[in-house]
ROMIVEX-145709 format. One record per residue (C-alpha): residue number from 1; residue in one letter; x, y, z. Coordinates in pm, 1 decimal. Example, Ala and Ser with C-alpha at 12.3 -4.5 7.8 and 13.67 -1.06 7.14 Angstrom:
! ROMIVEX-145709
   num   residu          X          Y          Z
     1        A     1230.0     -450.0      780.0
     2        S     1367.0     -106.0      714.0
! end
This chain:
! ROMIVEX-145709
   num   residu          X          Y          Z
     1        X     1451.2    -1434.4     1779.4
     2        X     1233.1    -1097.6     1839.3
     3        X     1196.0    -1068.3     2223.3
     4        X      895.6    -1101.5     2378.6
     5        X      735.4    -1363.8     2118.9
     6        X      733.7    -1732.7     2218.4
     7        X      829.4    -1964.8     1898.1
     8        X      638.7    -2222.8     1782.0
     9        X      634.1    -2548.1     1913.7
    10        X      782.4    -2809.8     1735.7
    11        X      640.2    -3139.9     1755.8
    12        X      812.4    -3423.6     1918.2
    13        X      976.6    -3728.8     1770.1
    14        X      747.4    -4045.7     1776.1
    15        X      866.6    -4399.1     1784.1
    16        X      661.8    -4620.1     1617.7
    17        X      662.7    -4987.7     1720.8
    18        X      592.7    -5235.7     1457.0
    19        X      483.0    -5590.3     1613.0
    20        X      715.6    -5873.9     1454.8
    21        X      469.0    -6126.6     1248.1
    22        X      471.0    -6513.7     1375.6
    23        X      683.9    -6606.6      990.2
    24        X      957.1    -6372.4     1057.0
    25        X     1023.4    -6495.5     1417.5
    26        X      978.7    -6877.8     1311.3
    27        X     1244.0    -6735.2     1070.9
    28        X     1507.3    -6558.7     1299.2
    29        X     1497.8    -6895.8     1458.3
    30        X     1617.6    -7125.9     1220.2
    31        X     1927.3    -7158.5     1219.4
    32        X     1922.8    -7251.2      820.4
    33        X     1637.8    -7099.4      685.3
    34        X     1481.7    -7168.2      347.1
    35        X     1480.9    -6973.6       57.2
    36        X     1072.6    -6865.5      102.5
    37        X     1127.8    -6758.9      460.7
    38        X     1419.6    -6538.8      344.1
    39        X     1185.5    -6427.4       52.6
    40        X      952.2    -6330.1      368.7
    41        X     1215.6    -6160.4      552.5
    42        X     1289.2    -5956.7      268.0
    43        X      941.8    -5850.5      171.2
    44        X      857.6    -5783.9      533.1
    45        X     1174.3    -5542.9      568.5
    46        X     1059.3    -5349.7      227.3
    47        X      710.3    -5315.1      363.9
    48        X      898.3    -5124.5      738.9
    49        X     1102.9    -4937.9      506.7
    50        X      847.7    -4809.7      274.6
    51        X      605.1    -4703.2      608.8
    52        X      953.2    -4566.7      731.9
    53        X      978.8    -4345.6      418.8
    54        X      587.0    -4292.4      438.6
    55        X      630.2    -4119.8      791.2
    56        X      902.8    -3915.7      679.6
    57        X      699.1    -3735.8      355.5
    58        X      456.6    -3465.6      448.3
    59        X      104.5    -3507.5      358.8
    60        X     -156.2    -3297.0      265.3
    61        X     -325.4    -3064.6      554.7
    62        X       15.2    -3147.7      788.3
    63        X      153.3    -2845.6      939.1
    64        X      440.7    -2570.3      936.4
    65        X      610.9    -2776.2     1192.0
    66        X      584.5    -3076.6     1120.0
    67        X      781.0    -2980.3      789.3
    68        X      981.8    -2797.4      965.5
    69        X      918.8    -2483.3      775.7
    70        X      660.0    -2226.8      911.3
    71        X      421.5    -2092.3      648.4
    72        X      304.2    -1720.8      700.5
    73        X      -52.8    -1641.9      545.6
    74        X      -56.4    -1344.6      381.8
    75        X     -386.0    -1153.9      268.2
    76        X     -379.8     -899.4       19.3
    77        X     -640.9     -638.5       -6.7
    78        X     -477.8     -423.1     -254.0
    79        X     -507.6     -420.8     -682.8
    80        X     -333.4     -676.2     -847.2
    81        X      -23.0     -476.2     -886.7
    82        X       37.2     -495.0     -512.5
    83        X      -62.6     -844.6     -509.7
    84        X      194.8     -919.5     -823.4
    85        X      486.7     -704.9     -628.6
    86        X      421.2     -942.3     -362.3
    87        X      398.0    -1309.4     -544.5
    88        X      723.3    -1177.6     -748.2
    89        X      923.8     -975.8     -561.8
    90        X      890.9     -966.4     -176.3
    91        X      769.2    -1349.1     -152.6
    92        X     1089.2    -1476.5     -335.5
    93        X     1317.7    -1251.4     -138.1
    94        X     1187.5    -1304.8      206.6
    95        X     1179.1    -1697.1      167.5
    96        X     1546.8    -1703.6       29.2
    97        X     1645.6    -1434.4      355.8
    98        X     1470.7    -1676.8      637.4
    99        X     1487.1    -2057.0      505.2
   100        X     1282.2    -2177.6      805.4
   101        X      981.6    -1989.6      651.6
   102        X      750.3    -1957.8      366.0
   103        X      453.3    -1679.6      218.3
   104        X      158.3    -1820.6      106.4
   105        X       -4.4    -1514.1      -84.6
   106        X     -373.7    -1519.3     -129.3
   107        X     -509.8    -1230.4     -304.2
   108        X     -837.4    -1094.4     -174.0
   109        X     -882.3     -824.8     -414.0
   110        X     -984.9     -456.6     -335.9
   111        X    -1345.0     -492.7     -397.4
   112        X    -1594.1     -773.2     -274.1
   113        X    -1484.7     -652.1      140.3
   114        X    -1144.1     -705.1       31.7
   115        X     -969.4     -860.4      369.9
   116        X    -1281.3     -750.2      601.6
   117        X    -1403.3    -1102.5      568.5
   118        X    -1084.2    -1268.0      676.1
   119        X    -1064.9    -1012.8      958.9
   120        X    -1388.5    -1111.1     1071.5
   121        X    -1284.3    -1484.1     1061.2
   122        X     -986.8    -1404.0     1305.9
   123        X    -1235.6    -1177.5     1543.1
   124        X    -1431.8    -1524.6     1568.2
   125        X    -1175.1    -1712.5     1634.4
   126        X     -971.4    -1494.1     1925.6
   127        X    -1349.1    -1563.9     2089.4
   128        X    -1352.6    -1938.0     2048.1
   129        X     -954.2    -1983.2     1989.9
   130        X     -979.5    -2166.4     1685.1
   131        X     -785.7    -2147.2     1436.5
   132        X     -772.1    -1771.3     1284.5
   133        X     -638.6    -1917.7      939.0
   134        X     -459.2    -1570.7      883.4
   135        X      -91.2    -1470.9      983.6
   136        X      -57.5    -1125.5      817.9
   137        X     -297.8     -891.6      618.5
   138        X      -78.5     -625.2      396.1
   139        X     -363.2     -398.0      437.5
   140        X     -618.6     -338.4      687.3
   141        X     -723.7      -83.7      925.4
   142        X     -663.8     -176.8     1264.9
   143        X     -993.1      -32.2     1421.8
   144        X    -1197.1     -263.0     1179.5
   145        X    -1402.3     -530.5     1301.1
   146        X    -1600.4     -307.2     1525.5
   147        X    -1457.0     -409.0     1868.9
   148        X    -1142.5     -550.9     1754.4
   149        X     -945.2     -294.7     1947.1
   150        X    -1125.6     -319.9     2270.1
   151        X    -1140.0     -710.3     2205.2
   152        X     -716.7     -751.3     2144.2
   153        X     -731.0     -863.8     1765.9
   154        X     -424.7     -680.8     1672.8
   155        X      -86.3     -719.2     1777.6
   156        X       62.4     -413.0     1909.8
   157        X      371.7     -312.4     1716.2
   158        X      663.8     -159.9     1863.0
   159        X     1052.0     -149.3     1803.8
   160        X     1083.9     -390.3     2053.9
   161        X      905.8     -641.7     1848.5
   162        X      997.1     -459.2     1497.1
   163        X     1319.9     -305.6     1575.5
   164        X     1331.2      -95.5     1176.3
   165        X      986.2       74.1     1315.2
   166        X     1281.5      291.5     1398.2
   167        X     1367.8      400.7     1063.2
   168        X      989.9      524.3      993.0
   169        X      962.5      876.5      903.9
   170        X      721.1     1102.7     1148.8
   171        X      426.7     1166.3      824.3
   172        X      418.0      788.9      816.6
   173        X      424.2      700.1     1206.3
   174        X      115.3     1004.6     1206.8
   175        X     -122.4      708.4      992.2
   176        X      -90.2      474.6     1252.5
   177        X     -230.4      411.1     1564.4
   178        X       32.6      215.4     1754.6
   179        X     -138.3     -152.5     1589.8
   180        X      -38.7     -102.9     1220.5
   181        X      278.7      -78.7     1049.7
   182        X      289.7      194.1      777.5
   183        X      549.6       19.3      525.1
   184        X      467.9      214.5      182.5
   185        X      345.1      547.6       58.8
   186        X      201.4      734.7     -233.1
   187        X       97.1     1108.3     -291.1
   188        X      -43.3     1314.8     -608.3
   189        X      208.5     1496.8     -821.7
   190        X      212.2     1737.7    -1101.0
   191        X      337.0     1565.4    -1405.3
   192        X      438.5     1832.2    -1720.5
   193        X      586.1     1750.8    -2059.5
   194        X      912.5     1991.5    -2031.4
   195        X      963.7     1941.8    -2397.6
   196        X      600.9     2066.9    -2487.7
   197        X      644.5     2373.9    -2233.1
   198        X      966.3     2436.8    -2360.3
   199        X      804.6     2497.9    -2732.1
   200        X      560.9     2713.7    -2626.7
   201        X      820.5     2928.7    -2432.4
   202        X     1002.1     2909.3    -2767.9
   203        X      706.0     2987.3    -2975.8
   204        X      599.6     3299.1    -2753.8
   205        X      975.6     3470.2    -2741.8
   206        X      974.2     3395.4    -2382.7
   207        X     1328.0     3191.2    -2423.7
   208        X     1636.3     3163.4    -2690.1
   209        X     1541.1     2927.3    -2980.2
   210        X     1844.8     2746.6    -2898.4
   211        X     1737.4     2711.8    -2529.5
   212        X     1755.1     2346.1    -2416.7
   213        X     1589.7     2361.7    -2073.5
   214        X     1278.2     2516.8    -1892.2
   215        X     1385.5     2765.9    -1695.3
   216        X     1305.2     2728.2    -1352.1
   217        X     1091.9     3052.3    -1312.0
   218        X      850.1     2882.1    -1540.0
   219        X      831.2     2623.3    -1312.9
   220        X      551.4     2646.9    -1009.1
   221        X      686.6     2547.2     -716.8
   222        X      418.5     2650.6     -462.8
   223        X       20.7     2642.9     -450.7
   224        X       21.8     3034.2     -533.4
   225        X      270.8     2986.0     -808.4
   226        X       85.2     2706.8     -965.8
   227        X     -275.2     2928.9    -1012.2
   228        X      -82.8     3168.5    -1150.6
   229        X      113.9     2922.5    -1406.1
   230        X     -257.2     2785.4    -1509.4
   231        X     -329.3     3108.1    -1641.8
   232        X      -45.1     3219.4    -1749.2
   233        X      -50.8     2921.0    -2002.7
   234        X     -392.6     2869.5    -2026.3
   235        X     -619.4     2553.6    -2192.7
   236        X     -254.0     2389.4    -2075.1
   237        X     -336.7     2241.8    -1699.2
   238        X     -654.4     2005.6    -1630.0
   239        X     -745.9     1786.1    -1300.5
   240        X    -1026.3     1587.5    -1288.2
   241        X    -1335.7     1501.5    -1087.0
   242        X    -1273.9     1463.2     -723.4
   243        X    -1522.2     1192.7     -688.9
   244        X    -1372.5      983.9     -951.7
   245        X    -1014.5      988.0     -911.6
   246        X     -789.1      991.3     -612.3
   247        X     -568.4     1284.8     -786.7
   248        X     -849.8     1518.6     -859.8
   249        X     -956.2     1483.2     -492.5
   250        X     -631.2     1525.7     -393.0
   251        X     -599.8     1850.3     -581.9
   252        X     -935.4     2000.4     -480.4
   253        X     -820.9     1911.8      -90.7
   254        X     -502.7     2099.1     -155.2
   255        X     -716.4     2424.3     -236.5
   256        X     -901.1     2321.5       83.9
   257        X     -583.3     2337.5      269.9
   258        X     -438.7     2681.8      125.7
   259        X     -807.0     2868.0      212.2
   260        X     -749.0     2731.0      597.8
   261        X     -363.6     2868.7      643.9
   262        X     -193.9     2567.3      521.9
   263        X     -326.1     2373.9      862.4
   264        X     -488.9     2009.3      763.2
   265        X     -501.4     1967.7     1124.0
   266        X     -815.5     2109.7     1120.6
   267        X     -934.8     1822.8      861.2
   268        X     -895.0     1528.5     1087.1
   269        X    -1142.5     1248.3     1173.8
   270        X    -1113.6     1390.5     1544.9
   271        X    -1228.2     1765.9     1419.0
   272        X    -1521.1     1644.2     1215.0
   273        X    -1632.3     1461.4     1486.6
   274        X    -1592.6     1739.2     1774.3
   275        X    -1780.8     1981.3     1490.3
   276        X    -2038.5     1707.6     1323.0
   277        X    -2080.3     1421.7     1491.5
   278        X    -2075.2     1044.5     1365.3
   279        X    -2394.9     1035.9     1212.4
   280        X    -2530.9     1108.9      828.9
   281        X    -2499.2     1469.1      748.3
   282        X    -2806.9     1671.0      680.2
   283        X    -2829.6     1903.1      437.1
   284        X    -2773.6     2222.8      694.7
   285        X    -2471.4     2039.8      804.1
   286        X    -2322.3     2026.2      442.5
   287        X    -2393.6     2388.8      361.5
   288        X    -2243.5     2501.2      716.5
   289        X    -1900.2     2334.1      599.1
   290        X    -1910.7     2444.2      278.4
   291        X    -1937.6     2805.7      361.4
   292        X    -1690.3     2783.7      680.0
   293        X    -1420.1     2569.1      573.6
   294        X    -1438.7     2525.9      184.1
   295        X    -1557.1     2892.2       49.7
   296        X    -1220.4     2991.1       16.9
   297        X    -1124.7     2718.0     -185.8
   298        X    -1433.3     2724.1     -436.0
   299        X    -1306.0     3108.5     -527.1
   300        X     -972.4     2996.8     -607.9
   301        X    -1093.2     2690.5     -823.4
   302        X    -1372.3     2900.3     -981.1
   303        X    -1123.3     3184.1    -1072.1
   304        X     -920.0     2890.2    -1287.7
   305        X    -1143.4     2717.4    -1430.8
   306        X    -1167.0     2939.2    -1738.3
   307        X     -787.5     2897.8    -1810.3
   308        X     -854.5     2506.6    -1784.8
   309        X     -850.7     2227.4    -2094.3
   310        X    -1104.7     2295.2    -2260.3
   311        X    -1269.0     2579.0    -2050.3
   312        X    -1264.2     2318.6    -1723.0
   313        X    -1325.2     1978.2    -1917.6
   314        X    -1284.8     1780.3    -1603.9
   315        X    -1172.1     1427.2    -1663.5
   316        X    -1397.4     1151.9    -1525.6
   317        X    -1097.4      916.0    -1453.9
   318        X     -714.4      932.6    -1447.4
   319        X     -655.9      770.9    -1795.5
   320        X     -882.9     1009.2    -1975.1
   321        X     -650.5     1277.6    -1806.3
   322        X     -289.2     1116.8    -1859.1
   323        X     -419.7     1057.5    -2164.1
   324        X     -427.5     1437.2    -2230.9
   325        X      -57.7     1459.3    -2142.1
   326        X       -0.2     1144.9    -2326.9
   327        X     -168.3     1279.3    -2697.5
   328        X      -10.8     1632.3    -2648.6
   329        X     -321.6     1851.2    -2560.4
   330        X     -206.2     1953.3    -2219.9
   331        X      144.3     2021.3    -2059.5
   332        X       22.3     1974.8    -1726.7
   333        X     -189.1     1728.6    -1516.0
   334        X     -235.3     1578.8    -1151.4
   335        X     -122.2     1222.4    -1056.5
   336        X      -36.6      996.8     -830.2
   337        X      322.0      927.1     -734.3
   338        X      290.0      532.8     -786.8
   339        X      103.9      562.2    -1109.4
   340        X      366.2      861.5    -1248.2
   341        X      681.7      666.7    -1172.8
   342        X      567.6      327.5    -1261.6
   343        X      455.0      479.3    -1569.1
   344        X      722.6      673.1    -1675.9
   345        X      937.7      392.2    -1639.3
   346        X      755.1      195.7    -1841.2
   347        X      794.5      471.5    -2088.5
   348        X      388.8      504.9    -2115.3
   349        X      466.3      869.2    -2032.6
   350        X      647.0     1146.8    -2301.5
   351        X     1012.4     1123.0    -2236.6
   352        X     1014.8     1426.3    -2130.9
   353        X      787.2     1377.7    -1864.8
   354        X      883.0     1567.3    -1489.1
   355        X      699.4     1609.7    -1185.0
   356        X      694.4     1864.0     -924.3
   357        X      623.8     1860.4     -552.2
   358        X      479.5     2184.9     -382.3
   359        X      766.2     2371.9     -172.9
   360        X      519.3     2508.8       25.9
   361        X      301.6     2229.3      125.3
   362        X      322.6     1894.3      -62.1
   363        X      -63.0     1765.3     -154.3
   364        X     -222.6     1482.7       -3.6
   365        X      -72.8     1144.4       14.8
   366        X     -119.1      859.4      248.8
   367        X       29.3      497.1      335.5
   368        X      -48.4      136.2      318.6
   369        X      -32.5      -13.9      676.5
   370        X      -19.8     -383.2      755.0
   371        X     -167.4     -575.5     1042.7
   372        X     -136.4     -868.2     1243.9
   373        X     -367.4    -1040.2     1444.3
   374        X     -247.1    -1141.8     1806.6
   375        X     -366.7    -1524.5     1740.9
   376        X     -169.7    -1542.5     1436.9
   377        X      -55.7    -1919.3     1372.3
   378        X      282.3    -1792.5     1374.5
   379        X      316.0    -1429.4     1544.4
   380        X      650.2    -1463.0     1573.3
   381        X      707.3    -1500.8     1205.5
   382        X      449.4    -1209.3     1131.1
   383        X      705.5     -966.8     1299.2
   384        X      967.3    -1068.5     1138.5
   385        X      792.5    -1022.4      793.9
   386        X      684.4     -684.8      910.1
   387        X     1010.3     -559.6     1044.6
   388        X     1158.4     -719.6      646.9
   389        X      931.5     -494.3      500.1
   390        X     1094.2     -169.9      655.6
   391        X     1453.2     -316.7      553.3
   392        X     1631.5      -56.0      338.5
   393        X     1579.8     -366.9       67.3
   394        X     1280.5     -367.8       90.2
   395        X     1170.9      -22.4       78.6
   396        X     1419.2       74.6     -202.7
   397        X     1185.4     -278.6     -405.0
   398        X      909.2      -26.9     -269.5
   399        X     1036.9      286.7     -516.3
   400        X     1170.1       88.4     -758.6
   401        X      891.8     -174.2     -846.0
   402        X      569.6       -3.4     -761.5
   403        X      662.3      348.7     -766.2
   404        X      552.2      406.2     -395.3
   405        X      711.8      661.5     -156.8
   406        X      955.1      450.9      108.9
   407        X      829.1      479.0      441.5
   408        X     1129.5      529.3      604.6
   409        X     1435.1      792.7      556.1
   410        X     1529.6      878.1      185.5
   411        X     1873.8      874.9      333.7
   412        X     1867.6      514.4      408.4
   413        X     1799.5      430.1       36.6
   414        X     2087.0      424.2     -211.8
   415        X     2230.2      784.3     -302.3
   416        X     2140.6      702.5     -674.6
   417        X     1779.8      606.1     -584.2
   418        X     1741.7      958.0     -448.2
   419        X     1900.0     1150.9     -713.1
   420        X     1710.9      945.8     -948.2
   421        X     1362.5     1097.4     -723.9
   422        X     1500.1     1412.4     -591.3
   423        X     1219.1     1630.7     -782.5
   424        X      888.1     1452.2     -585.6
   425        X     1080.0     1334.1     -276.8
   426        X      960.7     1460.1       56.1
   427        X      954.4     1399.8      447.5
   428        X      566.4     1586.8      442.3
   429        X      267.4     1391.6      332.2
   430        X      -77.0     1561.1      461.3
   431        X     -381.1     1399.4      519.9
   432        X     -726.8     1509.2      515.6
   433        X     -994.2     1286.0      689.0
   434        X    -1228.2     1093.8      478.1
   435        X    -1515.8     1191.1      675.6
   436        X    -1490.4     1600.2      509.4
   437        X    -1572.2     1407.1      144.4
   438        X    -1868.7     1416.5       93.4
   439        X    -1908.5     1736.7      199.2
   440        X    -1645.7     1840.0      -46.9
   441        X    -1802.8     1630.2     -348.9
   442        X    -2102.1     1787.5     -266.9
   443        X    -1966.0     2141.4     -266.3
   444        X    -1721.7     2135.1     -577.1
   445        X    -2068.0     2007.4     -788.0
   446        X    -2293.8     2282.2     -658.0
   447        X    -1988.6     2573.2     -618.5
   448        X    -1715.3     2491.0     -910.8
   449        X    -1896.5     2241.2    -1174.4
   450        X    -2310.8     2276.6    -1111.6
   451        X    -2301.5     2185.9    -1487.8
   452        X    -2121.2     1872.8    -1473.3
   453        X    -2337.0     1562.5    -1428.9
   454        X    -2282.7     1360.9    -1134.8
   455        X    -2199.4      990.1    -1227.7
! end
């Protein structure tokens, strides 16, 4: 039992007195009775037995306890991958590892408010105490409703109630706020064909014609190297739209990062507000970030862009540009880490497919945190599904299923799970606020891509 939670009640055994019919006590007191009282005897025993059995069966709407097994309502905001990992994989596995419970997995979806209405079902009820109808929500931020943190909606999680919180690696622990539990990861890439690169080295005299491998100085390792390599091989790199994809965000926040000394502390939700305030921009706000925090990156994208696919065709979505790697046009691309590995191993990818992480400083990622709300039907089973999730078992299903990054130690996981990662695995994931976007969408259009329609 995790301290500091009080279990369930169970509910106590009731006796149930029947009230013996007139016929069957005439009966019990002959001493030779006839073969229709016995014929009554016997159909009034079958009738106890059968409302015997009757109170033993559970019936519909009865609860965890009464069934003696405690059923822990999970909400999934996430795409139906997620929601598939979890009906397949985790649900199966945590049932068989704690018999006295159960996951009911209902899948909200990621659009439509996602888990925000359920949230707001459990705000109402910590006001009335009713029934929440939620135990666990595998995604949701903990400072959403408005109020919920002043109010006590979510339970505070620490190792005393989820003793693996432990095991969490510090880039993980720094996306939560003490009421969350960070449990798995993801972070853009660059994927390259090494088979494709390797011809054109071939075809340009740059290596043997019997040379089997890339050489590793044609290989960027860091943000400088990697402008360089665009133009060194030029029409062979793309990334696309930052408004449209997650990776091509990711990339053009990575430029952000290298024109401000590598420091995305200066990106945070706390520094936009101390600098911009909560409200709507205006347009003098827009232009004063643009020119004091993202100038230096529109020179470096600008300076690539003519030794881009197709003279900077930027890709509206992330299959138009794996699809570039895919159909041999480009040896290079940006891409998430879930989406690469899941991909690869599904062999969607050319076999030849690597990926690189940046030596220098990794580009942005972020993780998936789970909540629960302190008037969870069951807390106490909540916990214990959250502290599952951050079992080594768990997060090695997390790399090997869905392609995420673990959230705790790559030294926990199996040796030949990291051997089988070592080129994107990394203890550094940087974040950059959501509140700098749409100063940044607005900027890459008007500085980098004024030609490119807006969709």
């Amino acid at each position: 039992m995790l301290s500091g939670i009080t279990p369930s009640p169970t509910r106590d055994a009731v006796t149930v007195r029947l009230p013996v019919p007139p016929d069957l006590e005439d009966s019990m007191s002959q001493k030779k009775p006839s073969l229709g009282n016995a014929v009554s005897v016997a159909s009034i025993l079958l009738a106890v037995l059968m409302i015997c059995a009757a109170c033993a069966m559970p019936v519909p709407g009865q609860t965890a306890a009464e069934t003696e097994v405690s059923v822990i309502d999970v909400y999934i905001g996430s795409d139906t991958n997620i929601s598939d990992w979890w009906s397949n994989s985790i649900k199966p596995a945590f049932d068989k590892a704690h018999p006295g419970y159960e996951l009911n997995i209902i899948h909200t979806g990621s659009g439509g408010g996602g888990n925000g209405p359920i949230a707001d079902r459990a705000m109402a009820a910590l006001e009335t105490g009713d029934d929440p109808g939620s135990d666990y929500f595998e995604t949701f931020n903990p400072l959403q409703p408005i109020g919920a943190m002043e109010a006590g909606l979510w339970q505070e999680i620490t190792e005393d109630n989820v003793p693996n919180l432990a095991n969490v690696i510090e880039s993980a622990r720094r996306s939560s706020n003490g009421f969350d539990i960070p449990y798995r990861g993801s972070q853009v890439l660059l994927a390259y064909n090494a088979e494709r690169l390797l011809q054109i080295l071939k075809d340009r005299g740059e290596v043997g014609s019997d040379a089997t491998e890339v050489p590793s100085e044609f290989v960027p390792a860091t943000w400088p190297e990697l402008m360089d390599w665009i133009c060194a091989f030029p029409g062979e790199f793309i990334y696309p739209r930052p408004d449209t994809t997650g990776a091509g965000r990711e990339f053009v926040t990575r430029a952000i990062f290298q024109a401000n000394n590598l420091e995305p502390a200066r990106f945070s939700t706390q520094a936009y507000a101390e600098q911009y305030g909560a409200g709507e921009l205006t347009a003098e706000q827009i232009a004063d970030i643009n020119e004091t925090h993202f100038a230096g990156a529109w020179e470096q994208l600008n300076a690539i862009e003519p030794c881009l696919y197709d003279n900077g065709a930027y890709p509206s979505g992330s299959s138009a540009e794996t699809r570039l790697l895919v159909d041999d046009l480009t040896t290079m691309i940006t891409i998430w880490s879930d989406q690469a590995l899941q991909a690869k191993g599904l062999g969607l990818l050319p076999e030849q497919t690597k990926f690189i992480q940046l030596d220098d400083l990794p580009m942005v990622g972020g993780y998936a945190s789970s909540t629960i709300p302190t008037n969870a039907n069951d807390l106490e089973g909540a916990l214990l599904l959250a502290n599952y999730l951050l079992s080594a078992e768990m997060q090695e299903s997390v790399v090997r299923e869905i392609g995420g990054f673990p959230a705790i130690g790559w030294d926990l996981l199996p040796s030949e799970l990291q051997e089988d990662f070592n080129d994107v695995i990394t203890d550094t994931v940087p974040s950059f606020s959501s509140s700098w976007r749409a100063a940044m969408f607005d900027g890459w259009y008007t500085h980098v891509a004024p030609d490119v329609e807006r969709e």
